[in-house]
Backbone as CSV, one residue per row, in Angstrom:
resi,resn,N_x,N_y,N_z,CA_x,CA_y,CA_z,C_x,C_y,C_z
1,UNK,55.477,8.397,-5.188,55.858,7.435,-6.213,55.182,6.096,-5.908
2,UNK,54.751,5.270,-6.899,54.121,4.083,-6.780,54.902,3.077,-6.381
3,UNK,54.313,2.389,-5.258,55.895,1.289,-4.693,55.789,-0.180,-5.972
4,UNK,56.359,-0.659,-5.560,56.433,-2.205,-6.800,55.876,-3.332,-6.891
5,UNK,54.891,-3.146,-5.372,54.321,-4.379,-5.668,53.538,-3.895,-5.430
6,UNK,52.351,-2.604,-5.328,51.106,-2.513,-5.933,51.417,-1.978,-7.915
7,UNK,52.282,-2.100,-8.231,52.405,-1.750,-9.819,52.383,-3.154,-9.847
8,UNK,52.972,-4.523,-9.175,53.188,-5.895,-9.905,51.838,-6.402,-9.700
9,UNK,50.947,-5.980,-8.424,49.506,-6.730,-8.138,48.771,-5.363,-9.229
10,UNK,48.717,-4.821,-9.953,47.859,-4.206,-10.565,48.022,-4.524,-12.299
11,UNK,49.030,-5.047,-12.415,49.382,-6.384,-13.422,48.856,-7.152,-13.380
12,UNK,49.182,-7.966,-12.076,48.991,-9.222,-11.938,47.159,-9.615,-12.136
13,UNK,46.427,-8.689,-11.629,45.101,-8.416,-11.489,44.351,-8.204,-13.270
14,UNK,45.164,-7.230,-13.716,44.947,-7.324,-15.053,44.769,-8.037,-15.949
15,UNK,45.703,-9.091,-15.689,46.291,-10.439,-16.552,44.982,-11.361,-15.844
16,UNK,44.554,-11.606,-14.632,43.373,-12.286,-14.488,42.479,-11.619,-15.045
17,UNK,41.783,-10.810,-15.062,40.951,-9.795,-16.134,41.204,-10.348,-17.542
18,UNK,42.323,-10.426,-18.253,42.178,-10.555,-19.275,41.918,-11.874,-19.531
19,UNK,42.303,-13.003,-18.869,41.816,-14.347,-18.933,40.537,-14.923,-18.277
20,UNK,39.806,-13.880,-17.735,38.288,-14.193,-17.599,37.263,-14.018,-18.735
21,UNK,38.508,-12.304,-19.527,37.243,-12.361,-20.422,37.338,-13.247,-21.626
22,UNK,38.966,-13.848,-22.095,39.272,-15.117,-22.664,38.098,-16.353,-22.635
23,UNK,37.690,-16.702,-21.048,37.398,-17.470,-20.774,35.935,-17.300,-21.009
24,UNK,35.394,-16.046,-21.042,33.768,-16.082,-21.076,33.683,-15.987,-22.771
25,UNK,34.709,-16.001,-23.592,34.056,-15.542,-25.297,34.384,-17.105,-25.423
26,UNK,35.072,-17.798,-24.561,35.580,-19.190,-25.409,34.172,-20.221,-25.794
27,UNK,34.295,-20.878,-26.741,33.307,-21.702,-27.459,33.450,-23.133,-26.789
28,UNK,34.656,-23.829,-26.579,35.209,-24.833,-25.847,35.311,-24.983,-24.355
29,UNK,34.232,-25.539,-23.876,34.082,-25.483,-22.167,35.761,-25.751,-21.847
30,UNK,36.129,-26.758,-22.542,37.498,-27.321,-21.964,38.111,-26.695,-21.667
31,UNK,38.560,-25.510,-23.032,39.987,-24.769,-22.853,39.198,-23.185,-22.415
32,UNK,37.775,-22.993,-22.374,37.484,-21.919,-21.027,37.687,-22.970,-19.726
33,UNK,37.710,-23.217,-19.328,37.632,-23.924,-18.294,39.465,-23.791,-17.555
34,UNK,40.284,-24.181,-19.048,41.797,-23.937,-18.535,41.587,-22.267,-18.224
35,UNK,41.228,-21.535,-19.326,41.514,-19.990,-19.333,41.412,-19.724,-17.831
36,UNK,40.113,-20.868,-17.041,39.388,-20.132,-15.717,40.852,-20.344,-15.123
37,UNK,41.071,-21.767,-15.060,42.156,-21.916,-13.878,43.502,-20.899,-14.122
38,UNK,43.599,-20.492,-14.790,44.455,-19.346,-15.206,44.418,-18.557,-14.891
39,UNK,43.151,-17.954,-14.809,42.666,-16.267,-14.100,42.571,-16.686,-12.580
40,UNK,42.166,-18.028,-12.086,42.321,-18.373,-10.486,43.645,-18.022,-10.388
41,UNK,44.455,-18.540,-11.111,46.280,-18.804,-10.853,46.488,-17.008,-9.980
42,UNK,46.440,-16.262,-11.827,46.493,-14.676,-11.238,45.945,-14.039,-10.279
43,UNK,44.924,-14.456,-9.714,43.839,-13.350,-8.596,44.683,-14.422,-7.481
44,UNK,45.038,-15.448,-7.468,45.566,-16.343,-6.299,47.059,-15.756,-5.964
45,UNK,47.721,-14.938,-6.932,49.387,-14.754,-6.853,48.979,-13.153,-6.255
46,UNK,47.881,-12.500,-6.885,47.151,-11.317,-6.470,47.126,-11.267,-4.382
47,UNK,46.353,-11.538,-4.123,46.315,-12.406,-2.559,47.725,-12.979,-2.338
48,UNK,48.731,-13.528,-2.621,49.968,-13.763,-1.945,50.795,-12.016,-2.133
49,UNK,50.914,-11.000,-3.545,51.201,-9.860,-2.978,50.558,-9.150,-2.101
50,UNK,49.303,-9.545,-1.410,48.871,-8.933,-0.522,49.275,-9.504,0.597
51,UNK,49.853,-10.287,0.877,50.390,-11.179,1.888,49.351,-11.546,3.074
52,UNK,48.580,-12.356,2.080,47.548,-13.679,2.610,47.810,-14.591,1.982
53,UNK,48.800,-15.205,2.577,49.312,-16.541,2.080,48.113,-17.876,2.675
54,UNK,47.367,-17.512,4.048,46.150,-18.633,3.996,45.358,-18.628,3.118
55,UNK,44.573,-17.453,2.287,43.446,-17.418,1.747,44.376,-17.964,-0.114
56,UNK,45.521,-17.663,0.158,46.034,-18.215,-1.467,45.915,-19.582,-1.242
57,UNK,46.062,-20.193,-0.216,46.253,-21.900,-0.343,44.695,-22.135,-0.518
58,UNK,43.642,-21.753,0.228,42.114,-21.866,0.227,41.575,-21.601,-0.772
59,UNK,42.432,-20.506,-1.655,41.732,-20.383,-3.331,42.152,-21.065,-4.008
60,UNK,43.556,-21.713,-4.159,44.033,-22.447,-5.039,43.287,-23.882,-5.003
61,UNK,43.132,-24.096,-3.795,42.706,-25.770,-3.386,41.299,-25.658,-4.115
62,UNK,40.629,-24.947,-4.102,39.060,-24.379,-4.640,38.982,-24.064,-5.505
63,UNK,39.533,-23.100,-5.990,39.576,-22.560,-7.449,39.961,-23.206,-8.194
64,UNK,40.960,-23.671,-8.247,41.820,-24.426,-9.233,41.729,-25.760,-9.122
65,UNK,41.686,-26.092,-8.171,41.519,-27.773,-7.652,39.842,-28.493,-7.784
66,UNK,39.140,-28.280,-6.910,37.989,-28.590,-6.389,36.814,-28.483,-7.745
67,UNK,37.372,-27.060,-7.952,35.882,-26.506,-9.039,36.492,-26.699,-10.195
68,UNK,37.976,-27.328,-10.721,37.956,-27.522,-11.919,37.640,-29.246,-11.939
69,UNK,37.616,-29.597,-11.516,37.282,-31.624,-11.449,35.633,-31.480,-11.492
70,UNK,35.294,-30.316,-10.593,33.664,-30.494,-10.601,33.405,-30.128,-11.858
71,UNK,33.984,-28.772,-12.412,33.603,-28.447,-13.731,33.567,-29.543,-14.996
72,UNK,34.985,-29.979,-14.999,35.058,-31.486,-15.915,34.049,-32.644,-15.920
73,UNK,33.870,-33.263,-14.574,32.752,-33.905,-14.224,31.459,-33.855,-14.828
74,UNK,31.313,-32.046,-14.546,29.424,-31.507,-15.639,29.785,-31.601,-17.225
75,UNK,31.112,-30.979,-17.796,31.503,-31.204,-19.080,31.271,-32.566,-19.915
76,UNK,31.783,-34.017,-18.580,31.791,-34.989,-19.320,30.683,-35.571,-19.769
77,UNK,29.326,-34.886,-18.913,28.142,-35.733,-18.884,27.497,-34.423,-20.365
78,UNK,27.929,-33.604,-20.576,27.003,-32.695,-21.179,28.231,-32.680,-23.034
79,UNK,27.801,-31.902,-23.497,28.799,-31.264,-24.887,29.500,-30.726,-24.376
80,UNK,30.692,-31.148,-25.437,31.895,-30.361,-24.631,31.952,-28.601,-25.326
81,UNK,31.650,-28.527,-26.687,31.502,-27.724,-27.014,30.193,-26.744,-27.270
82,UNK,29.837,-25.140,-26.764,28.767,-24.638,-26.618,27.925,-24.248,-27.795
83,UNK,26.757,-24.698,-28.187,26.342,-23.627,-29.551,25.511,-22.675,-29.396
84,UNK,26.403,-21.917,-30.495,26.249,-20.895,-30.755,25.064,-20.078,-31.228
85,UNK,24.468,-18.837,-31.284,23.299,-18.728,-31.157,23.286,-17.984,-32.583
């Protein structure tokens, strides 16, 4: 029988999956950019059911922290929105 927290991390994994690919059709760097920190959130809660609680603090601080200010930063100097081809 499948125990409960590889059924909750195979969710949880999913739900980042589905907000990457959110994040790669989005037209709006901005709100891809939230979608990203979203799918960090999930693959980061992913790694705490695996119980690596160091590498969740090291992704969150990075993922979510670090590379979304850098991301904003390139956004502010460029269009915020991408065109389309």
């Amino acid at each position: 029988m499948i125990e409960l927290h590889l059924l909750i991390l195979a969710m949880v994994v999913s739900f980042g999956f589905v907000f990457s690919y959110l994040a790669m059709k989005e037209h709006d760097l901005l709100k891809a950019l939230a979608l990203s920190s979203v799918q960090s959130t999930f693959f980061a809660l992913g790694f705490y059911i695996l119980a690596a609680p160091d590498i969740v603090l090291a992704y969150l601080a990075i993922a979510v922290g670090a590379y979304t200010a850098l991301v904003i930063l390139a956004i502010s100097k460029t269009e915020r929105f991408e065109v389309g081809e």
